[in-house]
mmCIF file as gemmi writes it, N, C-alpha and C atoms, coordinates in Angstrom:
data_model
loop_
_atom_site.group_PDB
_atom_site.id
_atom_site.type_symbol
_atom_site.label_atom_id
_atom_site.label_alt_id
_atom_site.label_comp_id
_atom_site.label_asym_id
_atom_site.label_entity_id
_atom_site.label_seq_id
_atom_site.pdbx_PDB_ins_code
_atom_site.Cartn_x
_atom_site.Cartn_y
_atom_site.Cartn_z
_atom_site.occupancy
_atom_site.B_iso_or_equiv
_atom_site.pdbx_formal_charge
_atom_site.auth_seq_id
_atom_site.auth_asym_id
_atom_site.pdbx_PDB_model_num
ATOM 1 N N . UNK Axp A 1 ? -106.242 -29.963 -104.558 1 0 ? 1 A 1
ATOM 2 C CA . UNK Axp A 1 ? -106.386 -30.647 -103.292 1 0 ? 1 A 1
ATOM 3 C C . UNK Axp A 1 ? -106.981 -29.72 -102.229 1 0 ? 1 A 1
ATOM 4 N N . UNK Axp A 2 ? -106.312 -28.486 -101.901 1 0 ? 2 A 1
ATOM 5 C CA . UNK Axp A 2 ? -106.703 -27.574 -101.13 1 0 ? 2 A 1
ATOM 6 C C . UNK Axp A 2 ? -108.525 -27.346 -101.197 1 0 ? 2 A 1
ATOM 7 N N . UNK Axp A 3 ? -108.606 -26.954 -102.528 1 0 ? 3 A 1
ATOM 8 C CA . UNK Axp A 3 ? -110.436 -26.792 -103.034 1 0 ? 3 A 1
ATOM 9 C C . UNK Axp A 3 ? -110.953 -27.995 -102.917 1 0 ? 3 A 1
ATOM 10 N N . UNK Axp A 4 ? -110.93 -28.914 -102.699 1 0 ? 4 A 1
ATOM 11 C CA . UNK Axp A 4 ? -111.427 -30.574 -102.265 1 0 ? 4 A 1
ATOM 12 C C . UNK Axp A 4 ? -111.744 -29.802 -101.119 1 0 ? 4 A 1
ATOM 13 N N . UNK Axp A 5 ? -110.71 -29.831 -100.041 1 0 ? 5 A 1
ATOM 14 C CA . UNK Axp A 5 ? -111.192 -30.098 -98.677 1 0 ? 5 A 1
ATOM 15 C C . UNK Axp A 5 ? -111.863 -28.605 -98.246 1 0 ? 5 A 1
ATOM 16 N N . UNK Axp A 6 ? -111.697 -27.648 -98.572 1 0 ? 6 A 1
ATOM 17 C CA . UNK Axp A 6 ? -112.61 -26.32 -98.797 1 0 ? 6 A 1
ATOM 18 C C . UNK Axp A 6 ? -114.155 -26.626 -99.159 1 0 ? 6 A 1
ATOM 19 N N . UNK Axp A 7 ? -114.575 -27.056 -100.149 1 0 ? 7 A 1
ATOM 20 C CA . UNK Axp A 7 ? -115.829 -27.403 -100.479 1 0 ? 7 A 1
ATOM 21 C C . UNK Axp A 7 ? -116.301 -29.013 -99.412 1 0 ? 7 A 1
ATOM 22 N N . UNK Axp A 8 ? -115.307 -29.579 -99.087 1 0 ? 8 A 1
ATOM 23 C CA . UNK Axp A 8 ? -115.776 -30.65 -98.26 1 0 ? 8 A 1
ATOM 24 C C . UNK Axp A 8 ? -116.537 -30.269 -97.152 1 0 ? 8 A 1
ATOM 25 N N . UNK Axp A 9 ? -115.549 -29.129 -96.243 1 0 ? 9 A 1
ATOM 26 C CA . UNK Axp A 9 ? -115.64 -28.647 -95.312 1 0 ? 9 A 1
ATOM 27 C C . UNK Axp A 9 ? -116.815 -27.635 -95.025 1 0 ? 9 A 1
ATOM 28 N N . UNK Axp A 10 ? -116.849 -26.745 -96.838 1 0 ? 10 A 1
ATOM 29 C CA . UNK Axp A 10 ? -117.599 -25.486 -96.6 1 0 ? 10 A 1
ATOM 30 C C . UNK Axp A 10 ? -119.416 -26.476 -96.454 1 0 ? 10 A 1
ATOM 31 N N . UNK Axp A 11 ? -119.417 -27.432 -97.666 1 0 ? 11 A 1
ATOM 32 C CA . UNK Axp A 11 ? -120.25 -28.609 -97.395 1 0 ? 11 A 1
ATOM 33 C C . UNK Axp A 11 ? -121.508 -28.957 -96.328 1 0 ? 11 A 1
ATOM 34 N N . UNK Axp A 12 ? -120.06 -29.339 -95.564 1 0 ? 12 A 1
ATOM 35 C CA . UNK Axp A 12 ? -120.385 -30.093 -94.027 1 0 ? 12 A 1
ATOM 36 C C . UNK Axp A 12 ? -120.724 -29.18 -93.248 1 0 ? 12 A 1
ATOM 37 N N . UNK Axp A 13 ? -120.855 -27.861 -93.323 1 0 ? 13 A 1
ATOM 38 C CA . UNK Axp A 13 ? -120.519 -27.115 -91.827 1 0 ? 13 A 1
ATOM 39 C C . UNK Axp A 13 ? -119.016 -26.94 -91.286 1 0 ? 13 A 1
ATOM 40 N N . UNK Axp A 14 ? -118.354 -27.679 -91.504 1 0 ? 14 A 1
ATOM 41 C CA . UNK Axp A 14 ? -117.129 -27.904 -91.06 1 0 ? 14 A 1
ATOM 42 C C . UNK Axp A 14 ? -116.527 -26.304 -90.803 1 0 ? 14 A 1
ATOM 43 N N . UNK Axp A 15 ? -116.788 -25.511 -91.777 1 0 ? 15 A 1
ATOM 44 C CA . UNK Axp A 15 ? -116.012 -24.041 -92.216 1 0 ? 15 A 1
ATOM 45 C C . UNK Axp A 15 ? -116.466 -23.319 -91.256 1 0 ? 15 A 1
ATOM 46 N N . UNK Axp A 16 ? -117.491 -23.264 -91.149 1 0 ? 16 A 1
ATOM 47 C CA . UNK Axp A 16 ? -118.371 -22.392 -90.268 1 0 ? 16 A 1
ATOM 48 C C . UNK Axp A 16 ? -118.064 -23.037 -88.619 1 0 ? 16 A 1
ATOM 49 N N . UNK Axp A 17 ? -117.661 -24.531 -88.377 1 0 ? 17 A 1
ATOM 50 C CA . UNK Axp A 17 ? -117.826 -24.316 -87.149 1 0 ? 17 A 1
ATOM 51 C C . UNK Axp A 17 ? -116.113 -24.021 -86.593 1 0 ? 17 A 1
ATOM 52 N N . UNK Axp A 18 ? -115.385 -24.576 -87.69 1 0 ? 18 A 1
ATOM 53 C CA . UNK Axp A 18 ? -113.8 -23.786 -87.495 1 0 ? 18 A 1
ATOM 54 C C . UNK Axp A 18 ? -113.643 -22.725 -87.019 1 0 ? 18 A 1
ATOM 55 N N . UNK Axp A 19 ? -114.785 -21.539 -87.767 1 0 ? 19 A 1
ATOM 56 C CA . UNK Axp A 19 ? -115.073 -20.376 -87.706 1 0 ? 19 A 1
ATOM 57 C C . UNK Axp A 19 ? -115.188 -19.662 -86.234 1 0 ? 19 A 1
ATOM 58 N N . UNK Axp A 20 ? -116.68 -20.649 -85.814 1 0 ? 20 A 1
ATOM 59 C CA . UNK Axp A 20 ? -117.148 -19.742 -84.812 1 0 ? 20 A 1
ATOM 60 C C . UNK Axp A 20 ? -115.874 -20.312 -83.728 1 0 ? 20 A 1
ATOM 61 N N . UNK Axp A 21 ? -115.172 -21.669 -83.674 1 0 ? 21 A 1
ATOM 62 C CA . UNK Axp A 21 ? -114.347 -22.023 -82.473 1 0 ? 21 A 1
ATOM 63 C C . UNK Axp A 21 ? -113.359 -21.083 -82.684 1 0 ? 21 A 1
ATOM 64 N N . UNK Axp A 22 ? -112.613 -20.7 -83.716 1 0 ? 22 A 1
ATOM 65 C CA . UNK Axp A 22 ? -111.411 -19.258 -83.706 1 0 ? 22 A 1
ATOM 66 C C . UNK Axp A 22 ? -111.879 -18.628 -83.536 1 0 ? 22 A 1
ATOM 67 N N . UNK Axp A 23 ? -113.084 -17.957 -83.438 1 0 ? 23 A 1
ATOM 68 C CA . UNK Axp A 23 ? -113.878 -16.875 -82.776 1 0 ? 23 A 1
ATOM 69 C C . UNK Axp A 23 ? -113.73 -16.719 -81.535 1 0 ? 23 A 1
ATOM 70 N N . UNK Axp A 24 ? -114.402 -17.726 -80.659 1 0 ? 24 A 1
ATOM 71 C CA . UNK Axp A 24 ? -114.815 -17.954 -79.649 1 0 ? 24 A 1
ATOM 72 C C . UNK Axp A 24 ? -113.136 -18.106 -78.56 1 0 ? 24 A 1
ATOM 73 N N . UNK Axp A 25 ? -112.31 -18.475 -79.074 1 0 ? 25 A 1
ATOM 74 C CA . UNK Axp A 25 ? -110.996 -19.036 -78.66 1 0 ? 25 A 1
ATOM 75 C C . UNK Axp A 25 ? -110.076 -17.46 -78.264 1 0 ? 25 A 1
ATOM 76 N N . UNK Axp A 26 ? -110.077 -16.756 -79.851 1 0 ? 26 A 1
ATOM 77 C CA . UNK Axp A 26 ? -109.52 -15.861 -80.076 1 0 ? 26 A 1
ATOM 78 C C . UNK Axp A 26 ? -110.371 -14.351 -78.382 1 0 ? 26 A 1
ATOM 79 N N . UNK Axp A 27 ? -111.429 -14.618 -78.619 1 0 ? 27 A 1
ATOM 80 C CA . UNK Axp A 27 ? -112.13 -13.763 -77.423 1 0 ? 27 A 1
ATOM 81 C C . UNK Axp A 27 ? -112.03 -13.599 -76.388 1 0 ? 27 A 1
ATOM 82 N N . UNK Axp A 28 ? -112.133 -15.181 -76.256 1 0 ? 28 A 1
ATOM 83 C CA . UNK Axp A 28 ? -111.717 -15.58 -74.578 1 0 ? 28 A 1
ATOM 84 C C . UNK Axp A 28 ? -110.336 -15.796 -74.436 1 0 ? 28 A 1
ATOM 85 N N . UNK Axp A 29 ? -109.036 -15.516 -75.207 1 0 ? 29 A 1
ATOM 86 C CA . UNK Axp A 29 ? -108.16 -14.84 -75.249 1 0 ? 29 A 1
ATOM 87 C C . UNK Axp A 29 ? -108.011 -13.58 -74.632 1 0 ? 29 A 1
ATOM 88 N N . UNK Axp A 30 ? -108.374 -13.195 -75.005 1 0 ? 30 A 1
ATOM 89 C CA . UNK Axp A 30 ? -108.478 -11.592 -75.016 1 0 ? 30 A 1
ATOM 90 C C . UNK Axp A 30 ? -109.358 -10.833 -73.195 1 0 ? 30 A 1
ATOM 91 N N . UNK Axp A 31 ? -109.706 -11.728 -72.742 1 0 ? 31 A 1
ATOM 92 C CA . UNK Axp A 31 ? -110.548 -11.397 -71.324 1 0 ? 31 A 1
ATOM 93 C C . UNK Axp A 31 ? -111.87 -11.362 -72.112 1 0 ? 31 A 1
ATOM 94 N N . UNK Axp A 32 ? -113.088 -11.466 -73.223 1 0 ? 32 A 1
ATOM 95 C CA . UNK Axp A 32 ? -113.865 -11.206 -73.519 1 0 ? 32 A 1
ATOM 96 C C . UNK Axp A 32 ? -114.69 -12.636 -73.46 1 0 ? 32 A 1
ATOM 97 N N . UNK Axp A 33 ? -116.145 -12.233 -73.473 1 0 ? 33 A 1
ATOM 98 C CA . UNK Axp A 33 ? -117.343 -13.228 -73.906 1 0 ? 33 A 1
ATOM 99 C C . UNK Axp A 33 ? -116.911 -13.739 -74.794 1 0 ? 33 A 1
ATOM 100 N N . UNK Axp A 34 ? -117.039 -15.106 -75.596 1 0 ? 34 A 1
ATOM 101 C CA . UNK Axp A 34 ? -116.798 -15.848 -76.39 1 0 ? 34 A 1
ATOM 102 C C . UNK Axp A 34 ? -117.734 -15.264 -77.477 1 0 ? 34 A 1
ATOM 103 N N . UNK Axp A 35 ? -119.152 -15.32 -77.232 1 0 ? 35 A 1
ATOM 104 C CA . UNK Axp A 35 ? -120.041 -14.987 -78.595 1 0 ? 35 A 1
ATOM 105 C C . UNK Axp A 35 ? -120.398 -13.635 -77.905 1 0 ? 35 A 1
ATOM 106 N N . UNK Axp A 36 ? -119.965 -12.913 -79.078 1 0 ? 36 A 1
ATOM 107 C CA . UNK Axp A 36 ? -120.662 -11.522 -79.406 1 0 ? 36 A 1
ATOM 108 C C . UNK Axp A 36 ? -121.401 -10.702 -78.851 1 0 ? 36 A 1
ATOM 109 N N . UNK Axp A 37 ? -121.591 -9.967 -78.768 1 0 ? 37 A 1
ATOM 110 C CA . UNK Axp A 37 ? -123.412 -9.863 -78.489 1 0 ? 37 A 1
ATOM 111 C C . UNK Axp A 37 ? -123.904 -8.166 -78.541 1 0 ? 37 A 1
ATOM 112 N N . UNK Axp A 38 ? -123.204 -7.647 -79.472 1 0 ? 38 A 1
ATOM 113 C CA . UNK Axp A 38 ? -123.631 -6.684 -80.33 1 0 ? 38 A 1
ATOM 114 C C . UNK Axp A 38 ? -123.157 -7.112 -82.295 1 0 ? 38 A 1
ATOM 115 N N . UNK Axp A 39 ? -123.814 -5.795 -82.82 1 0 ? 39 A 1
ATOM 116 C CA . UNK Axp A 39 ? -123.51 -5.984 -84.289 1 0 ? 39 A 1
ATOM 117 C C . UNK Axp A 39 ? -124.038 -4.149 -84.944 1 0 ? 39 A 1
ATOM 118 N N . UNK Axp A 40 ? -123.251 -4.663 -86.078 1 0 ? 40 A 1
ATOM 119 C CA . UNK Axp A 40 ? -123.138 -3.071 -86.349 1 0 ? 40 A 1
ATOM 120 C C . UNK Axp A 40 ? -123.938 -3.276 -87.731 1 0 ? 40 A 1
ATOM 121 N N . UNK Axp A 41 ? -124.783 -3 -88.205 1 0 ? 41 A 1
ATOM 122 C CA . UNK Axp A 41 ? -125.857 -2.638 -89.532 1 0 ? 41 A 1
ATOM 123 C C . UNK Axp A 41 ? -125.777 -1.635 -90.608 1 0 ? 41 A 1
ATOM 124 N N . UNK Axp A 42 ? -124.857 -1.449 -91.712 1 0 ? 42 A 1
ATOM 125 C CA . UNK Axp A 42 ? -124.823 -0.614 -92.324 1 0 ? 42 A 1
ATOM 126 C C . UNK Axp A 42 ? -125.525 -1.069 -93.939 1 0 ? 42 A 1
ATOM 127 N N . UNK Axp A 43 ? -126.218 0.076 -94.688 1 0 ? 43 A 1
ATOM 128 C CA . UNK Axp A 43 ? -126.472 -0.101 -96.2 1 0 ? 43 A 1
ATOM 129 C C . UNK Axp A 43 ? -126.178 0.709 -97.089 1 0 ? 43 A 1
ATOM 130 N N . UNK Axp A 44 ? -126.513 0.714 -97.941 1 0 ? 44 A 1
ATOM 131 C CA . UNK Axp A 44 ? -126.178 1.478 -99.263 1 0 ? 44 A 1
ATOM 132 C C . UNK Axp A 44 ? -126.783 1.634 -100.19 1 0 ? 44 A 1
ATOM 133 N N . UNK Axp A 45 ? -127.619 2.495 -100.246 1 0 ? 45 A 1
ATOM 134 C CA . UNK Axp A 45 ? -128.755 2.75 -101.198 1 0 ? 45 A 1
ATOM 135 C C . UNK Axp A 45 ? -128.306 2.916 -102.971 1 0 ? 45 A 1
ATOM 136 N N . UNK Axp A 46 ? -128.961 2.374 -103.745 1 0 ? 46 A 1
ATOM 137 C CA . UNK Axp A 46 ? -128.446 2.895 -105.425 1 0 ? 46 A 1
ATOM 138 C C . UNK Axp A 46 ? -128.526 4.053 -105.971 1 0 ? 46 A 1
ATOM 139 N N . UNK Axp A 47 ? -127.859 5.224 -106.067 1 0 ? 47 A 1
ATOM 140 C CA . UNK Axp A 47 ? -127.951 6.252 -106.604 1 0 ? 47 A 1
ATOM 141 C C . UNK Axp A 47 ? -128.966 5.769 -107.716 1 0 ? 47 A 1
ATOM 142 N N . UNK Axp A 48 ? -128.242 5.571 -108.946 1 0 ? 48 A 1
ATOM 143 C CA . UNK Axp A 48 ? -128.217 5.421 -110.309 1 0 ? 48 A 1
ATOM 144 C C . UNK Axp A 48 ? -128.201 4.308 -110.498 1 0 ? 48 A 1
ATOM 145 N N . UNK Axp A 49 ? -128.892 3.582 -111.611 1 0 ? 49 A 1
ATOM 146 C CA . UNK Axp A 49 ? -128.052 2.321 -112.444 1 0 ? 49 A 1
ATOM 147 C C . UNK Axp A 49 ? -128.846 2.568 -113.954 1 0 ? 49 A 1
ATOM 148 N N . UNK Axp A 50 ? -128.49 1.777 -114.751 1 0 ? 50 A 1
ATOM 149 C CA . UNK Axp A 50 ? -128.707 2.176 -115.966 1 0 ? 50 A 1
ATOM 150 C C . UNK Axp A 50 ? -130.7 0.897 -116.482 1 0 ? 50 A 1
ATOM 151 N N . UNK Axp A 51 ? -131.041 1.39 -116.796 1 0 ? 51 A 1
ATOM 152 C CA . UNK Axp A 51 ? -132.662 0.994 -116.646 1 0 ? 51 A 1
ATOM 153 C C . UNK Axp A 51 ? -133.492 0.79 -115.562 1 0 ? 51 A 1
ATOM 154 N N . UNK Axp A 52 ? -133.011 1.641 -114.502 1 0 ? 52 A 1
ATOM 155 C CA . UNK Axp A 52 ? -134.002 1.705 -113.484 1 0 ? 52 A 1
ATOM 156 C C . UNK Axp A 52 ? -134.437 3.308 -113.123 1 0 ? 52 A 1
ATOM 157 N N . UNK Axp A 53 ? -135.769 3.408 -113.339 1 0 ? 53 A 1
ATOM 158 C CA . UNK Axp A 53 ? -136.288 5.175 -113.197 1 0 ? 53 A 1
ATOM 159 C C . UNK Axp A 53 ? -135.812 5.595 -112.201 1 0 ? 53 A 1
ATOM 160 N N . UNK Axp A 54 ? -135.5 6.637 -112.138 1 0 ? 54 A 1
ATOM 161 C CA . UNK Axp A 54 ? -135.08 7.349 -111.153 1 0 ? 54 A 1
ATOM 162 C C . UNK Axp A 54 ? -135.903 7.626 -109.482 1 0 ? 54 A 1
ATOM 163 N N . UNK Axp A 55 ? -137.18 7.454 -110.284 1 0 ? 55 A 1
ATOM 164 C CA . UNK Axp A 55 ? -138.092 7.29 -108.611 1 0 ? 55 A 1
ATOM 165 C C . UNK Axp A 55 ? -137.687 6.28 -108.104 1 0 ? 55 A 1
ATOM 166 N N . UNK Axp A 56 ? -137.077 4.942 -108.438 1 0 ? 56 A 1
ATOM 167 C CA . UNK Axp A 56 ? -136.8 3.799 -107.692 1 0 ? 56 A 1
ATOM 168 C C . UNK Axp A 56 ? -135.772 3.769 -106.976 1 0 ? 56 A 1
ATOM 169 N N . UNK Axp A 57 ? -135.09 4.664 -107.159 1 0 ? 57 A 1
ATOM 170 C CA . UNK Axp A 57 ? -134.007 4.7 -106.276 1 0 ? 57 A 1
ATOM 171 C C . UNK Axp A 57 ? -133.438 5.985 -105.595 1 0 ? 57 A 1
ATOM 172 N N . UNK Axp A 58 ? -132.696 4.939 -104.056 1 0 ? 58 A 1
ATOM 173 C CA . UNK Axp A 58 ? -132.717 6.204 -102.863 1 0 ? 58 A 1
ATOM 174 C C . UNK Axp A 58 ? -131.35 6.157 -102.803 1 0 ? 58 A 1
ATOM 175 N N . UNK Axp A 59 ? -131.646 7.529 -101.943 1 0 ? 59 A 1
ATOM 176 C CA . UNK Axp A 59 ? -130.168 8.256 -101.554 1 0 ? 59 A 1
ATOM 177 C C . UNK Axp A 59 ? -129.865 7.815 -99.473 1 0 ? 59 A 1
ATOM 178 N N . UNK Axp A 60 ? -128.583 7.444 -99.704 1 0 ? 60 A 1
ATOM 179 C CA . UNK Axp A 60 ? -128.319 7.021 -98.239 1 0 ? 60 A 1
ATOM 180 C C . UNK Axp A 60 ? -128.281 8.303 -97.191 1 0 ? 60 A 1
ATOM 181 N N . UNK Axp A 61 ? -128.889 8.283 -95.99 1 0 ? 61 A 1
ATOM 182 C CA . UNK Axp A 61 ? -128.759 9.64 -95.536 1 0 ? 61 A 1
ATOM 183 C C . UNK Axp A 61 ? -127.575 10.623 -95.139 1 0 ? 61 A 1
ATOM 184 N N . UNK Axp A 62 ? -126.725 9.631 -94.907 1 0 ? 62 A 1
ATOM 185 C CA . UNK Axp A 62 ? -125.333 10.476 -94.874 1 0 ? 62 A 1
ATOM 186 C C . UNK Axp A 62 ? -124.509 10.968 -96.318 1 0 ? 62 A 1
ATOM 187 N N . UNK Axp A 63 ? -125.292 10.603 -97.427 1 0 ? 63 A 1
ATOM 188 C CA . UNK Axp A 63 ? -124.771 10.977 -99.067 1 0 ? 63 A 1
ATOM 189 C C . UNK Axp A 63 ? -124.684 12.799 -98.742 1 0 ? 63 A 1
């Protein structure tokens, strides 16, 4: 039953706009802007994997 209304919801949008309103609720709680308005960008380069040459792959700069 639970996974019904999960996929109904995830579906519709429904999930996502649950989402951003506990977002937005939870913020302006708090004394803050409702939406965001920074973001933080991190990656992770592949050392190794097994059939890929070694020229193809990088090292992250903080490794």
């Amino acid at each position: 039953m639970a996974h019904a209304f999960f996929t109904r919801w995830r579906d519709t949008g429904l999930l996502t706009e649950f989402h951003d309103r506990m977002r937005a609720a939870v913020r302006t709680a708090e004394g803050r802007e409702p939406e965001p308005t920074a973001a933080v960008i991190d990656s992770q380069s592949v050392k190794a994997a097994a059939g890929v040459r070694s020229s193809t792959c990088g090292y992250h700069g903080a490794n």
